[in-house]
C-alpha positions as CSV (number, residue, x, y, z in Angstrom):
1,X,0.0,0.0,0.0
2,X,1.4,3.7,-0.5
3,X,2.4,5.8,1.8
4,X,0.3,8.8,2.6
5,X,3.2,10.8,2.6
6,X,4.3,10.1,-0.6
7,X,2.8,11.6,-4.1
8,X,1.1,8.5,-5.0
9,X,-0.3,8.1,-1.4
10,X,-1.4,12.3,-1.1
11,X,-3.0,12.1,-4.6
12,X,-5.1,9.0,-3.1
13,X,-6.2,11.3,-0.3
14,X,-7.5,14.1,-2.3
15,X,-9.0,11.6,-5.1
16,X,-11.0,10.0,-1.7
17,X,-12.3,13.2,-0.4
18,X,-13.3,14.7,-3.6
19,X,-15.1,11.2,-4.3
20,X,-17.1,12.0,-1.2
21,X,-17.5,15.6,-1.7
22,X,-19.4,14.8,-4.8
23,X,-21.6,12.2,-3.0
24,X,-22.6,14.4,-0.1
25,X,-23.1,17.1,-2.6
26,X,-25.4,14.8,-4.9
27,X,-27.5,13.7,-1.5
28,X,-28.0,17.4,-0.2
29,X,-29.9,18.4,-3.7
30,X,-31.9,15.2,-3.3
31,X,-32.6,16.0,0.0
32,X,-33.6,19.9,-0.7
33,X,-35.7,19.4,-3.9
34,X,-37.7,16.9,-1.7
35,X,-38.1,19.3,0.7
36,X,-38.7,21.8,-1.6
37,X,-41.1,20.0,-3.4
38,X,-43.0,18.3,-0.3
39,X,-43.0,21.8,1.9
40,X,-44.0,24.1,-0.9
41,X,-47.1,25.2,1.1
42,X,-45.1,26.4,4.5
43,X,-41.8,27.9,2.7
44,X,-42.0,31.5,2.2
45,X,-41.2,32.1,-1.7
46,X,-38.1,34.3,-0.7
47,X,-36.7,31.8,1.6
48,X,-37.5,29.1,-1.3
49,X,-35.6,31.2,-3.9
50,X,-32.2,31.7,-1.9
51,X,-32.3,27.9,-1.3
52,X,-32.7,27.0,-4.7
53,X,-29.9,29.6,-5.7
54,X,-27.6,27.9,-3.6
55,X,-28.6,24.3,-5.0
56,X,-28.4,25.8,-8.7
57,X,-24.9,27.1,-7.4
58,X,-23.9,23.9,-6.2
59,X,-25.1,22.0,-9.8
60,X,-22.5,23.9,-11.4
61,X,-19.8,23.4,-9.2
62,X,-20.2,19.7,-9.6
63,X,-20.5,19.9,-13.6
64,X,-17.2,22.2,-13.7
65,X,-15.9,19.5,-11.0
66,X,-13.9,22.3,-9.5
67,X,-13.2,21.0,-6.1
68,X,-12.5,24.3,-3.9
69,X,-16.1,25.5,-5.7
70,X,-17.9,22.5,-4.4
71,X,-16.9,22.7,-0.7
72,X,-18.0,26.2,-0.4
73,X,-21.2,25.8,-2.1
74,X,-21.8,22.5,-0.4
75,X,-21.4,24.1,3.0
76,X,-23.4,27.1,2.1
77,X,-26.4,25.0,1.2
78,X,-25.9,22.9,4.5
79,X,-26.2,26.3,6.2
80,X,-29.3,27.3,4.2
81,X,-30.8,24.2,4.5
82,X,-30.2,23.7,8.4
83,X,-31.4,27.4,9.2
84,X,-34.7,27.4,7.1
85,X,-35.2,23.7,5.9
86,X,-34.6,21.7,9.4
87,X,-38.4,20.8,10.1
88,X,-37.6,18.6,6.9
89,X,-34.6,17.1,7.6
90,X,-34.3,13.4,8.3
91,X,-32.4,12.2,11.0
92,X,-29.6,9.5,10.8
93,X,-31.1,6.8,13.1
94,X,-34.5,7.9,9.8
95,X,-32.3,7.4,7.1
96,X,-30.5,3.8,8.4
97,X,-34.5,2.6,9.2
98,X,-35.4,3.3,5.5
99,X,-32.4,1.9,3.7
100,X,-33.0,-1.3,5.8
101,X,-36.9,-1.1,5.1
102,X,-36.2,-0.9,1.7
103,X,-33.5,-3.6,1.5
104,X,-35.8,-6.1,3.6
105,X,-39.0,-5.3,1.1
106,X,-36.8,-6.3,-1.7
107,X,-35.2,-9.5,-0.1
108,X,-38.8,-10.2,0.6
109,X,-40.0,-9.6,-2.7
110,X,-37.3,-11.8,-4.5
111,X,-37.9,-14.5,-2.0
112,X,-41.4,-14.5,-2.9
113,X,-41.0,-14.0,-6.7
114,X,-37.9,-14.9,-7.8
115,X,-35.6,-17.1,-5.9
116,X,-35.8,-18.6,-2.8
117,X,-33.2,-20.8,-0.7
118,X,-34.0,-24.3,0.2
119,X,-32.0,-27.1,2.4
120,X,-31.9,-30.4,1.5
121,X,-33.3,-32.1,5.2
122,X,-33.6,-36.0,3.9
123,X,-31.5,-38.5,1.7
124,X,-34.2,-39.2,-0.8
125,X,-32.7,-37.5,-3.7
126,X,-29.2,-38.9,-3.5
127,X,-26.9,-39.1,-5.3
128,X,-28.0,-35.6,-6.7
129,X,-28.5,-33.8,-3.7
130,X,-27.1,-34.7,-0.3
131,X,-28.3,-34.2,3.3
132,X,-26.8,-30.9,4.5
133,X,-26.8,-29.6,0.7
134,X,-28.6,-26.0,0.6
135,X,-29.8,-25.0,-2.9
136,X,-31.6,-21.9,-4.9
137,X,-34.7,-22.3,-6.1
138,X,-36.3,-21.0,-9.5
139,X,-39.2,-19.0,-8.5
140,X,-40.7,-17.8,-11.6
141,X,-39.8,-20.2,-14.4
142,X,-43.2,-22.2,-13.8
143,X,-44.8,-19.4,-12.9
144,X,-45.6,-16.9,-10.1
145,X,-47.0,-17.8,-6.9
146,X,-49.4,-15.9,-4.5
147,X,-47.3,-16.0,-1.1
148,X,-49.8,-18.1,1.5
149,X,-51.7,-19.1,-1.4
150,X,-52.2,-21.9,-4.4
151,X,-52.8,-19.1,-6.8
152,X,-50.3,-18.8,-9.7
153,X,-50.1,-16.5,-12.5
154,X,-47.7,-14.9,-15.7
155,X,-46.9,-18.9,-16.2
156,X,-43.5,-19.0,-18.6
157,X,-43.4,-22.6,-19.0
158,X,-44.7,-25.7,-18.2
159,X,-42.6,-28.1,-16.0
160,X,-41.0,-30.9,-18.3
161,X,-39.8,-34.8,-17.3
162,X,-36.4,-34.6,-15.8
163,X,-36.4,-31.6,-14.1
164,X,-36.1,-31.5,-10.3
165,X,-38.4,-29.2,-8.4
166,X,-39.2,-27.7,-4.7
167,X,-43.1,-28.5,-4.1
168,X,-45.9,-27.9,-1.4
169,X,-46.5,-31.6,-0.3
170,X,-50.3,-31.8,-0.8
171,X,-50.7,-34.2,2.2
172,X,-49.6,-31.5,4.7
173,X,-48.8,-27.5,2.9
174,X,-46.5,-27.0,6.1
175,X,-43.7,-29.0,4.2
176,X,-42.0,-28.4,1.5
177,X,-40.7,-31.5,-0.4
178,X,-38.2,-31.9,-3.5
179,X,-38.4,-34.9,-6.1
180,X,-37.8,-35.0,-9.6
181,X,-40.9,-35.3,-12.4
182,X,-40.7,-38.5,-13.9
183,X,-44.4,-37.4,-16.0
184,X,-46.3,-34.8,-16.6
185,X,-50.2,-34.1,-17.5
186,X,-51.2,-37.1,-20.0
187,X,-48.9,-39.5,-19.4
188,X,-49.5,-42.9,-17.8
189,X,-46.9,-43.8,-15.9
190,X,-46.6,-47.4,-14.2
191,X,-43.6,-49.0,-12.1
192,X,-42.5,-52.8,-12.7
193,X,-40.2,-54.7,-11.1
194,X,-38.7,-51.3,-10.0
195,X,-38.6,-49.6,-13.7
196,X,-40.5,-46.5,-14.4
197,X,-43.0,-47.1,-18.0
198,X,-44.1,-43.7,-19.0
199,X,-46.6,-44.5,-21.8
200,X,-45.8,-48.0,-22.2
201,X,-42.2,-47.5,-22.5
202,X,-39.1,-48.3,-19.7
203,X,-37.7,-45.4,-19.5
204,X,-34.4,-45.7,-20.8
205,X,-32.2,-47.2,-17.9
206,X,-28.1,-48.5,-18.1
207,X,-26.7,-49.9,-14.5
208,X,-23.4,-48.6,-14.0
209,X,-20.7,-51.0,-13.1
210,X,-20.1,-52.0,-9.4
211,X,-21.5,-51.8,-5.9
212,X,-21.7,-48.3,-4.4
213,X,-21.9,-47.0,-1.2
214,X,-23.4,-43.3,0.7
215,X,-23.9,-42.3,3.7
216,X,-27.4,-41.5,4.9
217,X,-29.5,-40.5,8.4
218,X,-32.8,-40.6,8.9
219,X,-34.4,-37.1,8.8
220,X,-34.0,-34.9,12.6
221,X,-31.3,-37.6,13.3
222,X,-27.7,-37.3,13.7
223,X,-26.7,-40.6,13.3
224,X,-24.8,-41.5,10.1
225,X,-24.9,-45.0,8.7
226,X,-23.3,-46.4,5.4
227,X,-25.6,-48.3,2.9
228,X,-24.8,-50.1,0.1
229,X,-26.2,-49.3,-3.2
230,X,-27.0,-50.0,-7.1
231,X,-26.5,-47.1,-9.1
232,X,-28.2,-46.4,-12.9
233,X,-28.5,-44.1,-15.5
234,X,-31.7,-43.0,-16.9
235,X,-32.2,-40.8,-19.6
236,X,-35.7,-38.7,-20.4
237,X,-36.0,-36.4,-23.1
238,X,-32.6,-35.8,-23.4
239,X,-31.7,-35.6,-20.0
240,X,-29.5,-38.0,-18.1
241,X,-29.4,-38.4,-14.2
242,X,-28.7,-41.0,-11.7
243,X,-30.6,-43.1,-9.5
244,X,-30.2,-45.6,-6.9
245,X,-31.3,-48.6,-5.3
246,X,-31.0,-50.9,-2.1
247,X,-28.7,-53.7,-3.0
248,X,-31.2,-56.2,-1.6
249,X,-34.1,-53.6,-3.4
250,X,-37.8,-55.0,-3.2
251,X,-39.9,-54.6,-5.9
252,X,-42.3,-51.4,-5.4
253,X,-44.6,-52.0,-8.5
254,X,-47.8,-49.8,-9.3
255,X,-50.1,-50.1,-11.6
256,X,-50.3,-47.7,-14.4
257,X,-52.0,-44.5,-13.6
258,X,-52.9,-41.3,-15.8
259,X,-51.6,-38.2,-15.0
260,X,-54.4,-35.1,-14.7
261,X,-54.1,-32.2,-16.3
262,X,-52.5,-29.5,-14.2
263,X,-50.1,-32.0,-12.4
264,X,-46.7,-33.9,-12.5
265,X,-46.1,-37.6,-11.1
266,X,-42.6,-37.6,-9.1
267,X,-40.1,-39.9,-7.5
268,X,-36.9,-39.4,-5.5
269,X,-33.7,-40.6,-7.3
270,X,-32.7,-42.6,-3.7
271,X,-36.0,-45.4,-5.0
272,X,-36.0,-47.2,-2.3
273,X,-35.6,-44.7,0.1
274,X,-38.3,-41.8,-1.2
275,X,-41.6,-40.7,-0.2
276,X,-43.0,-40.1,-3.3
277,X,-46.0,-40.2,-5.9
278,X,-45.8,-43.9,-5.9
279,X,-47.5,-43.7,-2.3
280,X,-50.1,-40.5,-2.2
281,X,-50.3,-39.4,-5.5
282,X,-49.3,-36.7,-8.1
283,X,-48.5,-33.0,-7.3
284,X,-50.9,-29.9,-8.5
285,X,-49.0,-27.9,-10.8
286,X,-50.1,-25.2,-7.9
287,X,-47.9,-26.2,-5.2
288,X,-44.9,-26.2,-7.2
289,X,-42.5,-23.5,-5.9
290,X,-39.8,-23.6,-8.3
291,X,-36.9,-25.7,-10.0
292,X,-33.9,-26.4,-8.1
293,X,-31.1,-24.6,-9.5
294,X,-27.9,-24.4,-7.6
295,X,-26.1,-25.7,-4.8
296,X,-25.3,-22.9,-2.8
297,X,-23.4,-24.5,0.1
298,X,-23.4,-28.0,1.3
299,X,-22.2,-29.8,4.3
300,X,-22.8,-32.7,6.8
301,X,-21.4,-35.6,7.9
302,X,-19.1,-37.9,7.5
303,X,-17.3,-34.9,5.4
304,X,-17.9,-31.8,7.3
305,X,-18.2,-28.6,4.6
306,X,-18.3,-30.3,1.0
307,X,-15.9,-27.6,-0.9
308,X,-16.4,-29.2,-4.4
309,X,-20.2,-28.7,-4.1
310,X,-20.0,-24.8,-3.6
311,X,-22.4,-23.2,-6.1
312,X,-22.5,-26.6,-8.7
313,X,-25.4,-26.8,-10.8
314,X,-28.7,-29.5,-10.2
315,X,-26.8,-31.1,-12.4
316,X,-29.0,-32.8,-15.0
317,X,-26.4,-34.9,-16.5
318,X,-23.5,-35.9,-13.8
319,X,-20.2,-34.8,-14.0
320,X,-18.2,-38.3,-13.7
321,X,-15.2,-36.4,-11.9
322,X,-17.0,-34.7,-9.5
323,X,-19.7,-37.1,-8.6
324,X,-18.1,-40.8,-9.5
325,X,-20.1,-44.1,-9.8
326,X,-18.5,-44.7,-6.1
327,X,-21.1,-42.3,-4.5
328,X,-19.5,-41.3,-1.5
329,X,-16.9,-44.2,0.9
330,X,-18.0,-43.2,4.3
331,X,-15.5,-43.0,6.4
């Protein structure tokens, strides 16, 4: 760093105070044409007239950007203002409470509309997403939702097979559940002998070579436990994700069922271990909330903080080197 004594460091110190003369300057007119403007009625016109003079004097000094100029006129409007003006001033501790109310509406406002952050509480959709993994949601892509309500509107898309999306669980709207539509409105989906038929066709599966193994907890508990696993492949509409199964996996067939209009049929790539629509049914297009996007942070045990997670995609199609057929060796 340069030393303020030196050229380089006394050439920082003026460029710094200018750069906040110039801001205080640019907040003062803001703050007197709103008083101006808002106390119009109580201002006597030749009180209004040498304020305004100042402020016009204080315009130019900032477009000529001649730094002595804009001190003196910035101090001279300070003066005019706190003599004539103070009954319109806002206090510090007013100022701090509206830049916070304003930054709290719009966090608000994005949570509600555009993206929201989830965390994943259950192992039913490993190997994509892990206990501990916290992930943004796509708010608006399926369309915006009524806070508190079912009510949707300004719909961009319709949700497609593959993707994986947050949900309100229609058995109990306190919970929030995430699972990944294997069929949407029309299709007739059916399970045998643990593969997924989507209008009369398996959908395209390839087991992957060799046992795996992940570590897993039952939801709320803190004890970790390592299960062995089959993984697969399976591929819909040109999109490729992984699933797995119990090594000693029982069949959980169901007969074929039609989608409704308006809803998607879902199941959690962990099969055996996922709470799905194979057991209460499919999901209103309603109580979607959004598609999961990103992996924001992630963390749990046996690893501790995941690094290599940090802000990967949902991916759709696994990345070999960062996700290998050996799910996770617990350690």
């Amino acid at each position: 760093m340069a030393d303020r004594s030196s050229p380089s460091g006394n050439f920082y110190t003026r460029w710094r105070k200018r750069r906040r003369a110039v801001r205080e300057a640019k907040h003062l007119l803001k703050e007197t044409r709103r008083i101006l403007r808002k106390y119009s009625y109580r201002i006597k016109e030749e009180i209004a007239a040498e304020v305004s003079g100042a402020a016009d004097a204080l315009r130019e000094a900032l477009r000529e950007k001649h730094f002595g100029n804009l001190r003196d006129r910035l101090e001279q409007l300070d003066e005019l203002v706190d003599k004539h003006l103070a009954f319109g001033r806002k206090s510090a501790i007013r100022e701090y409470a509206e830049s916070i109310g304003v930054a709290v509406l719009v966090a608000l406002l994005l949570r509600a509309f555009v993206v929201e952050a989830f965390k994943i509480p259950s192992g039913s959709m490993i190997p994509t997403l892990k206990i501990g993994d916290h992930i943004f949601v796509n708010k608006f892509i399926y369309g915006l939702r009524i806070p508190f309500t079912n009510i949707k509107f300004a719909e961009i898309r319709k949700p497609k097979r593959g993707e994986v999306i947050v949900f309100v669980y229609p058995q109990d709207e306190s919970k929030d559940f995430i699972k990944r539509i294997v069929a949407i409105e029309g299709d007739t989906v059916a399970v045998e002998r643990n593969a997924v038929l989507v209008n009369g066709k398996p959908v395209k599966r390839v087991t992957l070579e060799g046992p795996c193994m992940y570590p897993d907890a039952e939801e709320g508990s803190e004890r970790w436990e390592p299960r062995p696993c089959i993984a697969s492949m399976e591929e819909q509409d040109g999109t490729r994700y992984r699933v797995i199964q119990d090594v000693n996996s029982f069949s959980m067939d169901r007969k074929p069922v039609k989608v409704p209009a308006g809803h998607v049929f879902v199941m959690g790539d962990n099969r055996d271990n996922s709470h799905d629509s194979r057991f209460w049914g499919t999901v209103p297009d309603t109580h979607i909330k959004g598609k999961a996007m990103i992996i924001w942070w992630s963390s749990g045990d046996p690893d501790g903080i995941r690094w290599r997670r940090f802000f990967d995609l949902v991916h759709t199609t696994p990345d070999p080197k960062k996700d290998p057929i050996q799910i996770e060796e617990p350690k």
